[in-house]
C-alpha positions as CSV (number, residue, x, y, z in Angstrom):
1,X,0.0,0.0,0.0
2,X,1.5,3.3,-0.9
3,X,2.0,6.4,1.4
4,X,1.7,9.6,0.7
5,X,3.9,11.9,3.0
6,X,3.3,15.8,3.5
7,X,6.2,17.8,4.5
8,X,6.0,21.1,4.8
9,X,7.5,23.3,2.1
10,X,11.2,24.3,2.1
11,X,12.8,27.2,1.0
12,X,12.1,31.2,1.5
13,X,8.6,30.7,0.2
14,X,6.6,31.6,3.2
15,X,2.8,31.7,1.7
16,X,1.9,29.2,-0.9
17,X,-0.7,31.4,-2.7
18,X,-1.3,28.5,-5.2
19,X,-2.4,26.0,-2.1
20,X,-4.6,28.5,-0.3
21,X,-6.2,29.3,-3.6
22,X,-6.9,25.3,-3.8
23,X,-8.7,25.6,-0.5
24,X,-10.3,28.5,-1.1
25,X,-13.5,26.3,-0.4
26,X,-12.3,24.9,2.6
27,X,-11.8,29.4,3.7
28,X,-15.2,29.7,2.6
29,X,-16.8,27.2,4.7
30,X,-15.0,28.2,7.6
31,X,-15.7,31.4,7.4
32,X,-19.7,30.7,7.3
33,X,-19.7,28.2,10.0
34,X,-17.7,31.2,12.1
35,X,-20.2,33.8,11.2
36,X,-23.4,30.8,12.2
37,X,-21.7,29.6,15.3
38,X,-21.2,33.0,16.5
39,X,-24.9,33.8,16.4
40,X,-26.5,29.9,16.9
41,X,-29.2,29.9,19.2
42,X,-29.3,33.8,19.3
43,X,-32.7,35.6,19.5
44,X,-31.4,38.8,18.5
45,X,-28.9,37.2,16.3
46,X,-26.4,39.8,13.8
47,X,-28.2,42.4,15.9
48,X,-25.8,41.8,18.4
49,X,-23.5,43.3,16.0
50,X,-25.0,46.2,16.1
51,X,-26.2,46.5,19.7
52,X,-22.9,45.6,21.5
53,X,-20.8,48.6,19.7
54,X,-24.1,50.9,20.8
55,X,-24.3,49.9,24.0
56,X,-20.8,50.4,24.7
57,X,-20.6,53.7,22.9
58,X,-23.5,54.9,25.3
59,X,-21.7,54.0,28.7
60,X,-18.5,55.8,27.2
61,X,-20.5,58.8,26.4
62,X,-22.0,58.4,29.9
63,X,-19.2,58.3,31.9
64,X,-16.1,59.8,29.8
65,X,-17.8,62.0,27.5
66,X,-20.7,62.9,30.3
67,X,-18.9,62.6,33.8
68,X,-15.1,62.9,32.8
69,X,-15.4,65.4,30.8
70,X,-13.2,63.9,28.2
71,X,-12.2,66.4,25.7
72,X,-13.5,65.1,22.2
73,X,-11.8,67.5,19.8
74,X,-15.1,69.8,19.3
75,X,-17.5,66.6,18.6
76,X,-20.2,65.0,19.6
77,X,-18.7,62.5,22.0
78,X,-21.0,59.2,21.0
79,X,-19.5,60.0,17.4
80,X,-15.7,60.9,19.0
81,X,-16.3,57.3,20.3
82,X,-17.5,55.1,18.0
83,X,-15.8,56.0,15.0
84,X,-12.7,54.6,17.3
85,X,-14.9,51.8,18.7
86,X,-15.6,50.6,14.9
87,X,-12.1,49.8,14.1
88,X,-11.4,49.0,17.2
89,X,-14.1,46.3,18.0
90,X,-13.1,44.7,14.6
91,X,-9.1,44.5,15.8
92,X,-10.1,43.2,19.4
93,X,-12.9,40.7,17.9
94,X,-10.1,39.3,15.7
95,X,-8.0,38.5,18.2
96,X,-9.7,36.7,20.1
97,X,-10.9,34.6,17.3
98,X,-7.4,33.7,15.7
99,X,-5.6,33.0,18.9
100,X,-8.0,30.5,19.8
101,X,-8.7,29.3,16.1
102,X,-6.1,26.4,15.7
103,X,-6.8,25.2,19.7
104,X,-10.5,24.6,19.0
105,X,-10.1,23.5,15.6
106,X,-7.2,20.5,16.8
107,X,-9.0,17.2,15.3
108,X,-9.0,19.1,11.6
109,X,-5.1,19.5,12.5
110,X,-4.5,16.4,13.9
111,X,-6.7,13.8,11.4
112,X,-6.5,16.2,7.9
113,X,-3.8,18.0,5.7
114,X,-4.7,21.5,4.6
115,X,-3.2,25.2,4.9
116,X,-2.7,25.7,8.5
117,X,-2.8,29.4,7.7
118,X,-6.5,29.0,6.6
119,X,-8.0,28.9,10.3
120,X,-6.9,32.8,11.0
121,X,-7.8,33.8,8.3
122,X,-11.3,32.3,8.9
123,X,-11.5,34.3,11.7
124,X,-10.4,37.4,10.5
125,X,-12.9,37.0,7.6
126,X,-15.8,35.9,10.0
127,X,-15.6,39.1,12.4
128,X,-15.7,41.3,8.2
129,X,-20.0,40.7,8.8
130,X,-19.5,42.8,12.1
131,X,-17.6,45.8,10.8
132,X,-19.5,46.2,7.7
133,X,-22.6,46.0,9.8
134,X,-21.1,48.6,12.8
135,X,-20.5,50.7,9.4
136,X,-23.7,51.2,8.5
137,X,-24.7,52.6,12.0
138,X,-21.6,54.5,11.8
139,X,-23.7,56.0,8.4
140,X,-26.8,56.5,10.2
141,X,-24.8,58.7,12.9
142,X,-22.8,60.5,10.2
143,X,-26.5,62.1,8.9
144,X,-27.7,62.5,12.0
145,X,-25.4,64.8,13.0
146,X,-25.0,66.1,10.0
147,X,-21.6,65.1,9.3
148,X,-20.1,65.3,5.4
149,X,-16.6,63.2,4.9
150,X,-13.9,65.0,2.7
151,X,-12.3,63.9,-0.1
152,X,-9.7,62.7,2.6
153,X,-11.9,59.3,2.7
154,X,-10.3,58.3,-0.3
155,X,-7.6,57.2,2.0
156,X,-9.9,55.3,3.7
157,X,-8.7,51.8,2.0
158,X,-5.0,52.3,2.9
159,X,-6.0,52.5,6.5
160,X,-8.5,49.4,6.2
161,X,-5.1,47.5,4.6
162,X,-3.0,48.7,7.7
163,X,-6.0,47.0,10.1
164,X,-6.2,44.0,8.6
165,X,-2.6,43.6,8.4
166,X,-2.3,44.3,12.1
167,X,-5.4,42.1,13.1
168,X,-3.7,38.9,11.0
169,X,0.0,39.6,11.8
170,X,-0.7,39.7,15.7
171,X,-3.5,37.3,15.1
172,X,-0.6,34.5,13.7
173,X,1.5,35.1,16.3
174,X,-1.2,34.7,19.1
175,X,-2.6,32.1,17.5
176,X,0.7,29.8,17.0
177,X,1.8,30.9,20.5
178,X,-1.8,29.5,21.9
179,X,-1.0,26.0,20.4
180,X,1.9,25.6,23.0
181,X,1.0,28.0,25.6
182,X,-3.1,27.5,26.7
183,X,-2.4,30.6,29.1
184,X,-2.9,32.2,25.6
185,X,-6.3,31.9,26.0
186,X,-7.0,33.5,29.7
187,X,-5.1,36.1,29.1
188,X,-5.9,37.4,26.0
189,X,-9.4,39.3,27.6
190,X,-7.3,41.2,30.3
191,X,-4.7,42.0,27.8
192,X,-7.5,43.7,25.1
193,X,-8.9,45.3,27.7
194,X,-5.2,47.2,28.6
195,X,-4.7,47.9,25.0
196,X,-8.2,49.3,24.6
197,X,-6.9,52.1,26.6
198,X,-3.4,52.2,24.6
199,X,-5.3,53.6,21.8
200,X,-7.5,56.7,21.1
201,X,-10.3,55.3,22.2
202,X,-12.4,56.8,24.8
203,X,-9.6,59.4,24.2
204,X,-7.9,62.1,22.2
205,X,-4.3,62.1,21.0
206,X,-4.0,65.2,22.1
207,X,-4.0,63.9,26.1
208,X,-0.7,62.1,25.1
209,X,2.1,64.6,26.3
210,X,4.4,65.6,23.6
211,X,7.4,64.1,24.4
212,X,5.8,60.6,24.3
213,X,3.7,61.3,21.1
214,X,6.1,59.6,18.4
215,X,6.4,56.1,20.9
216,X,2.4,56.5,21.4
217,X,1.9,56.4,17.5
218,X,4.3,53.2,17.1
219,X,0.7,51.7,18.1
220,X,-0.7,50.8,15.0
221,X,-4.1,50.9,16.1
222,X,-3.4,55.1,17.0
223,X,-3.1,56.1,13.4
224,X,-6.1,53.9,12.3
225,X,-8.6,55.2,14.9
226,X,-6.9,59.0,14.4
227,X,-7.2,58.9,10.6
228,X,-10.8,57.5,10.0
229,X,-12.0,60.2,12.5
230,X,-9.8,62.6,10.4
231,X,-11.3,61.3,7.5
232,X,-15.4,60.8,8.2
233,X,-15.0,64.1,10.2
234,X,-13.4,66.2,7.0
235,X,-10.3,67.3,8.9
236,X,-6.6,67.0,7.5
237,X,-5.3,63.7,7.5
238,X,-2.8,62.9,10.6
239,X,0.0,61.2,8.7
240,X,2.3,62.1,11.7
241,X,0.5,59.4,13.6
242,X,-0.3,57.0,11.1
243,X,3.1,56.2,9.2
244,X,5.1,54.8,12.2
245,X,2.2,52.6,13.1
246,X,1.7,51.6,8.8
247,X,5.5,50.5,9.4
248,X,5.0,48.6,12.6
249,X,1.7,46.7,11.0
250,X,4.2,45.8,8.4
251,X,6.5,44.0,10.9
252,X,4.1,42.7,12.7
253,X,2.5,41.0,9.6
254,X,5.8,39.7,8.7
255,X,7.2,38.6,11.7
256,X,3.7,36.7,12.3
257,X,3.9,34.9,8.6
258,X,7.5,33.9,9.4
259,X,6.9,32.9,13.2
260,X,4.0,30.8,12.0
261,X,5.5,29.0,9.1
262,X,8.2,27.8,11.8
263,X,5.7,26.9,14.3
264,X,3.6,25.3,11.3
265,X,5.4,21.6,11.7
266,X,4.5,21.1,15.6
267,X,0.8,22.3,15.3
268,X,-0.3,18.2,15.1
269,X,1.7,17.2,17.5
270,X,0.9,19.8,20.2
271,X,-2.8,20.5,19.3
């Protein structure tokens, strides 16, 4: 009886864009069964997308915007808030879903060959549903107050790019890590909640004192949040905060490809 032996791929090639494309079925499918699992058994069901950002947005408003007194850069503070909390929501959401996404899917890993790299990516797609959904309110607010974007929203794409790129690169190198390390897991909600407040969030850049500014926008997640609300709000785009983050999103997405190509080969046995 003949054997057919998969070894991982050797060289400098670090994606095989040919064998994803093969399972692009396989993405698909995983992608859907994300989105249905996510909302099984819900009454409400995608309206949870929509009513978890809101909700949140409100009890900001309430107590930063309302009892804080959180300065909001002359705007509304329920818009301030959720055009950070729609990014943001999306890059937190993500997380969690790719650094669990090879630990819960261990009998595929174990019992099946296919590109390992597959699973985050599933979970990045999965979370897309929510953030085009939080867009749409984030529309809705955008008339109600009256609010026209400027041409500056044709940069809008490059920032979406720098997001994902963060959201997948981190999301690799969680999700490898989680394999090995089940502490992965646990930690990962106290650790979104301190980066929550790392970013521009319930805040304005303009809190951050000067001298710290440059090491506060190697965040990637500053320059998104600072440049869509630069963008939907028709102000000049912040480029100060958003290149040194662009170039750490880079690294980060490079560094995750790499560290979970060499990771790839214990995934069965570990799972």
């Amino acid at each position: 009886m003949n054997k057919t032996i998969i070894e991982p791929s050797k060289g400098w090639k670090v994606v095989d864009f040919d064998e994803l494309w093969r399972y692009k079925d396989l993405l698909y499918f995983l992608t859907v069964r994300g989105i249905k699992a996510r909302y099984a058994q819900s009454i409400l069901g995608v309206g949870w997308a929509i009513i978890q950002p809101l909700f949140t947005t409100l009890v900001f408003t309430v107590v930063f915007g309302g009892l804080a007194k959180v300065d909001s850069d002359g705007m509304p503070y329920i818009l301030f808030s959720y055009l950070a909390l729609w990014p943001w929501n999306y890059f937190s959401g993500t997380l969690s879903e790719s650094a669990n996404s090879l630990v819960a899917n261990a009998g595929m890993i174990t019992k099946v060959y296919f590109p390992r790299l597959i699973l985050p990516l599933a979970a990045i797609f999965s979370k897309l549903l929510d953030f085009i959904i939080s867009f749409v309110v984030l529309l809705i607010l955008l008339i109600y107050f009256k609010v026209v974007p400027g041409l500056g929203i044709i940069w809008l794409p490059l920032l979406l790019i720098q997001l994902l790129m963060t959201s997948l690169g981190i999301g690799m190198i969680l999700s490898a890590m989680a394999v090995q390390y089940r502490d992965i897991k646990y930690a990962l909600t106290f650790i979104i909640q301190l980066l929550l407040y790392g970013a521009p969030v319930v805040y304005s850049t303009t809190a951050v004192p000067e001298q710290y500014q440059f090491l506060y926008s190697l965040n990637p997640m500053v320059g998104v949040i600072e440049g869509i609300r630069a963008m939907f709000l028709n102000r000049p785009i912040p480029w100060d905060w958003i290149w040194p983050g662009s170039i750490v999103a880079i690294i980060f997405f490079v560094f995750g490809l790499f560290y979970f190509r060499r990771m790839e080969k214990v995934f069965a046995d570990v799972a």
